[in-house]
N, C-alpha and C positions, 0 to 999 in steps of 0.2 A: 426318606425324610422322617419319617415317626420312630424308625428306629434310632437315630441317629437325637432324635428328640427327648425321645423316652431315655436313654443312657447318656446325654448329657442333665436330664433332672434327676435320676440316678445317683451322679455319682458330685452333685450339686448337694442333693440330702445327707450324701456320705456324709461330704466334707464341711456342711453347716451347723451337723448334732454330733454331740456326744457318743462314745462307743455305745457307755450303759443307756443312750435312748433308744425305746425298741419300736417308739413310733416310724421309725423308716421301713422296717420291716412291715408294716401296715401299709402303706404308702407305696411299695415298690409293687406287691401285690395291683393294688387299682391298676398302677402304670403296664403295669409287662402284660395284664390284662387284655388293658383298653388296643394296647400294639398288636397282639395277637388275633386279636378280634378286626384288626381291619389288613393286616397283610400276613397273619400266620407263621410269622415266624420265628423260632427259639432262640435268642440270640444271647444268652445267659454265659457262652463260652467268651464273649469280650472280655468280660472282667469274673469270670467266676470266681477269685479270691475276697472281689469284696462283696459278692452274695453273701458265701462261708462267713465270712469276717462279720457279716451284720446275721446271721443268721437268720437270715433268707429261704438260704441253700445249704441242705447238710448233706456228708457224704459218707460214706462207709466201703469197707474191701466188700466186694461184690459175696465172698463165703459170708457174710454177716445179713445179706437178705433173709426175710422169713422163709422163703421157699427154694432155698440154694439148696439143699439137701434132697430137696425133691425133684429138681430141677437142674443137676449141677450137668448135663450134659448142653443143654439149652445157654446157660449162663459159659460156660467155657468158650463157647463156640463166637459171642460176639464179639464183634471186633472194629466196629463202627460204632456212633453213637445208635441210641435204641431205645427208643420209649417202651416202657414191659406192657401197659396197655392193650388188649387188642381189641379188635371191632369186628361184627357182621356186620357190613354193607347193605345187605337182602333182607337184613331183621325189619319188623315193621315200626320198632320204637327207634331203631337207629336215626339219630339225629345230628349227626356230625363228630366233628375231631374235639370239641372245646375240653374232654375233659382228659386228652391225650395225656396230659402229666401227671394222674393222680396215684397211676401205681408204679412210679417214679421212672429212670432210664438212667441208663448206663453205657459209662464212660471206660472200657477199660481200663485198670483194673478194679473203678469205684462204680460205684451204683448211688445215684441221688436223689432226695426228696425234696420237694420244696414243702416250706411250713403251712401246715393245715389242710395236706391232702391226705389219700388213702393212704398211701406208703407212711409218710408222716406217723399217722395214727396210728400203723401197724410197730413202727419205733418203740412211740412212747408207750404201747403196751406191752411190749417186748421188755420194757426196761433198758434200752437203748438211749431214751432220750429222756433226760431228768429236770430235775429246778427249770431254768427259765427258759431252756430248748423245749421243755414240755409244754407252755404256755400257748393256747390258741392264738392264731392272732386275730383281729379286732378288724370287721368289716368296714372297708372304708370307702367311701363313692369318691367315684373319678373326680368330681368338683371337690371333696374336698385335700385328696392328692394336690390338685392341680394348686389349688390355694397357699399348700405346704412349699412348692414348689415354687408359684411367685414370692413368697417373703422369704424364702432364699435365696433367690435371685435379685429382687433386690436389696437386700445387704451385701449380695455380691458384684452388683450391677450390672449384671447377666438383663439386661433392658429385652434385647432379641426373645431368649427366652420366653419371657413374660407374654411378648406381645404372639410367636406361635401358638399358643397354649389357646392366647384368649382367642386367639382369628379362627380356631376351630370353630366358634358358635357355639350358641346355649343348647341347639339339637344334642348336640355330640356331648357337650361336658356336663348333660343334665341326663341324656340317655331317654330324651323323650323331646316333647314339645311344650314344655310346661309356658304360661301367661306370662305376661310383664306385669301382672300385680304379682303372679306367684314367684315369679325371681324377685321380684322387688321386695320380698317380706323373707327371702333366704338371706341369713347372716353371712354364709359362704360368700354367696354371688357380690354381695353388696361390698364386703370387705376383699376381693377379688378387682370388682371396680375400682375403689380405692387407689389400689396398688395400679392400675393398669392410668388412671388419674395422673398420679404423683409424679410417676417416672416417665409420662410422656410417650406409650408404649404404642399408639394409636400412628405413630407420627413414625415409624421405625420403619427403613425399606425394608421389604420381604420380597419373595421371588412372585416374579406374576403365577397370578393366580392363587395363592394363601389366602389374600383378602379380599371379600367381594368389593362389587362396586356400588356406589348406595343401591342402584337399580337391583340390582342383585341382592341386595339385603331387602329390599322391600319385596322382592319375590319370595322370601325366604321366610317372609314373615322376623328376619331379625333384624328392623331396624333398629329397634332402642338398644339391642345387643351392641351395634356398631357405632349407632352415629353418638351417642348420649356421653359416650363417655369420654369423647370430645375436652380438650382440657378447656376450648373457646364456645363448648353449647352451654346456652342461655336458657334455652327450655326448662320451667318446671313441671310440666304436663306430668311428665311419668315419674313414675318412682326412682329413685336414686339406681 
């Protein structure tokens, strides 16, 4: 489901900006993120032309790594995909996989980074990577990905869309448990509602179990997440 989510908002940004906007490569970052972080896994090879193509994803002949010279028996020898990464297990600060892609993997016969990690970094000081491939990208939180993604969807009227994103709850697309005065005073969330408003997105079947039940929001402490944005509630109690 999430991956399946995540590369249709994907490839939804592709085709909504401009080449020369490089806001999507900011954007893809949150998404491939937030997917990793609940089912782990790489899924960059569906469409890795339009990674490259937004520069996302850059690649290079595996001899152009910084440690191919050092290491050219190691690098010859892969023949499967391969994150360069490694990890103690046993270590005491060992804390998991999250940062598995920072010293990039390889695809025979290319070796890839994605933008703004170690390998990355090790490019553009190499002089591998120049002008606007050398550019950091720009930290973007999941809500306001997610946001970029509904006003794409609807000028697409991608309605389904819209309405998965929002039925995750404000837990998930806020990466915490923040108030309903405090969503209520984010320009993201409010202009999110909006859009979830306008297009009727509240009202769109989804597969049992996407969307709770009020009972289930009220456990969840996300009523006003659900019920509010209602295109038929009357309530002015809460914040928009």
């Amino acid at each position: 489901m999430f991956e399946e989510m995540v590369w249709d908002s994907v490839r939804l940004l592709d085709a909504h900006h401009p080449a020369d906007d490089d806001r999507p490569r900011d954007w893809f970052a949150a998404l491939f993120a937030f997917q990793r972080g609940l089912d782990g896994g790489i899924t960059y090879f569906q469409d890795i032309d339009l990674l490259l193509r937004r520069r996302f994803v850059y690649a290079f002949p595996i001899e152009r790594h910084p440690d191919f010279a050092l290491r050219r028996d190691f690098f010859d020898g892969l023949t499967e995909f391969t994150a360069l990464r490694t990890f103690d297990e046993d270590a005491e600060d060992f804390d998991g996989y999250d940062t598995e892609l920072e010293d990039g993997y390889v695809v025979a016969p290319l070796v890839y980074c994605d933008v703004g990690t170690d390998l990355w970094r090790r490019m553009v000081e190499a002089g591998l990577l120049t002008g606007p491939d050398a550019a950091a990208p720009r930290p973007v939180a999941l809500i306001d990905a997610v946001l970029a993604v509904a006003r794409a969807a609807e000028s697409a009227g991608d309605v389904r869309l819209i309405a998965l994103w929002y039925t995750l709850g404000s837990g998930i697309l806020m990466g915490g448990a923040p108030t309903v005065e405090e969503l209520g005073r984010l320009p993201a969330v409010r202009e999110l509602r909006d859009i979830v408003r306008r297009t009727g997105a509240m009202a769109v079947r989804l597969p049992d179990g996407h969307r709770p039940t009020d009972e289930q929001a009220a456990a969840l402490g996300e009523s006003w997440w659900y019920l509010s944005v209602s295109t038929t509630a009357t309530s002015t109690a809460q914040p928009r």
